[in-house]
C-alpha positions as CSV (number, residue, x, y, z in Angstrom):
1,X,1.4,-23.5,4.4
2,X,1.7,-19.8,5.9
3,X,0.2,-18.7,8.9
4,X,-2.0,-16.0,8.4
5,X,-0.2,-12.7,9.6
6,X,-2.5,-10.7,12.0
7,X,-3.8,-7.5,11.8
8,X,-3.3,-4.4,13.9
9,X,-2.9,-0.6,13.7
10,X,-4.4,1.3,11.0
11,X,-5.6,0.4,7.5
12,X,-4.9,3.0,4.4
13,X,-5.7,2.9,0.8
14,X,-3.5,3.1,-2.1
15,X,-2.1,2.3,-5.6
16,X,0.3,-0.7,-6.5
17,X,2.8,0.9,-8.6
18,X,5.0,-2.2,-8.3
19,X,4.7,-5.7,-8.1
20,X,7.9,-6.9,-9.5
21,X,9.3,-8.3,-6.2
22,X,7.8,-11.5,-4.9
23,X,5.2,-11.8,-2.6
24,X,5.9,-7.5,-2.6
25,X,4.2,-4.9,-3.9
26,X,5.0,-0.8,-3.5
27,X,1.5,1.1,-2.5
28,X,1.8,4.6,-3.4
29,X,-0.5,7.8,-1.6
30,X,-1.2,10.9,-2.6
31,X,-1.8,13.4,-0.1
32,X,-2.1,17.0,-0.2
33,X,-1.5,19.3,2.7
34,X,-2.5,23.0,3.3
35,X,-0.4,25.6,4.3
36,X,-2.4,28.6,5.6
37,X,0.7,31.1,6.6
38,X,1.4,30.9,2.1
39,X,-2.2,29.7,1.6
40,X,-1.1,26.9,-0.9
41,X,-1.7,23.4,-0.9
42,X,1.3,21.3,-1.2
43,X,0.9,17.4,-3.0
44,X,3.4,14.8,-2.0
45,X,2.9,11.0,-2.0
46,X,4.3,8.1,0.0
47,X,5.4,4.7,-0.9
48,X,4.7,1.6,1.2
49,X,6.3,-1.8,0.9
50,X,3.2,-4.0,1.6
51,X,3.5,-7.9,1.5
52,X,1.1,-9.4,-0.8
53,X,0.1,-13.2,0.1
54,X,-1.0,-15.0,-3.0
55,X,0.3,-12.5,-5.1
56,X,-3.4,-11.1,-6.0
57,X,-2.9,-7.4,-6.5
58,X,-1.4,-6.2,-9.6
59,X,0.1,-3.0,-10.7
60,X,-2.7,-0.2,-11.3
61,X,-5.3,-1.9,-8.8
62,X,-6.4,0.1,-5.9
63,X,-5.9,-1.9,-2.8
64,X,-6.5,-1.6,1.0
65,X,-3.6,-2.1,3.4
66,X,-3.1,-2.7,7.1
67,X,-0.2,-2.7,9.5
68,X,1.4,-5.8,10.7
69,X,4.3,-7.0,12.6
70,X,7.6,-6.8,10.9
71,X,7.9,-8.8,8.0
72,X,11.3,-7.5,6.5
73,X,13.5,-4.6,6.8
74,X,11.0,-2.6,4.9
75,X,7.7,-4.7,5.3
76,X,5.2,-3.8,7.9
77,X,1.8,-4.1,5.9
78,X,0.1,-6.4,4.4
79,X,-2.8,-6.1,1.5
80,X,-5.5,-6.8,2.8
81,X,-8.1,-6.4,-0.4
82,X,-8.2,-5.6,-3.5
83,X,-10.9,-2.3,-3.8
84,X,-10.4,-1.7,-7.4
85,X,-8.8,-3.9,-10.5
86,X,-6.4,-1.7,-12.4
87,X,-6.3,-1.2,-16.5
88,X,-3.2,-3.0,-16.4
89,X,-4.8,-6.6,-17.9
């Protein structure tokens, strides 16, 4: 039985793109940023390796993550719901 990992920090919401790992899944956020000196926007995204207890979220479901201790090299979030079921069954 695993002790439930406790939550701090902030919370963010993203898409699983991945979920071929175990107990791992990679969250993936757009953003887009303004730049008023060329006044364009710029998109870029981030990926976060989030651990995924119970292995609940799938790839294409929209899921909210929070920040946890350090769970592996890469692994400092957790999901913590699922917001939105993907297409993907």
């Amino acid at each position: 039985m695993e002790r439930p990992l406790s939550m701090r920090g902030g919370t963010l919401i993203g898409r699983v793109v991945s979920d071929k790992m175990r107990d791992t899944v990679v969250v993936e956020r757009d953003t887009v940023k303004f730049y008023p000196k060329y006044k364009r926007y710029a998109r870029s995204r981030s990926r976060i390796v989030a651990h995924n207890p119970g292995h609940k979220a799938r790839m294409g479901d929209v899921v909210r993550i929070a920040e946890t201790r350090k769970i592996s090299k890469t692994k400092a979030w957790t999901v913590v719901e699922i917001v939105k079921k993907g297409a993907s069954e």
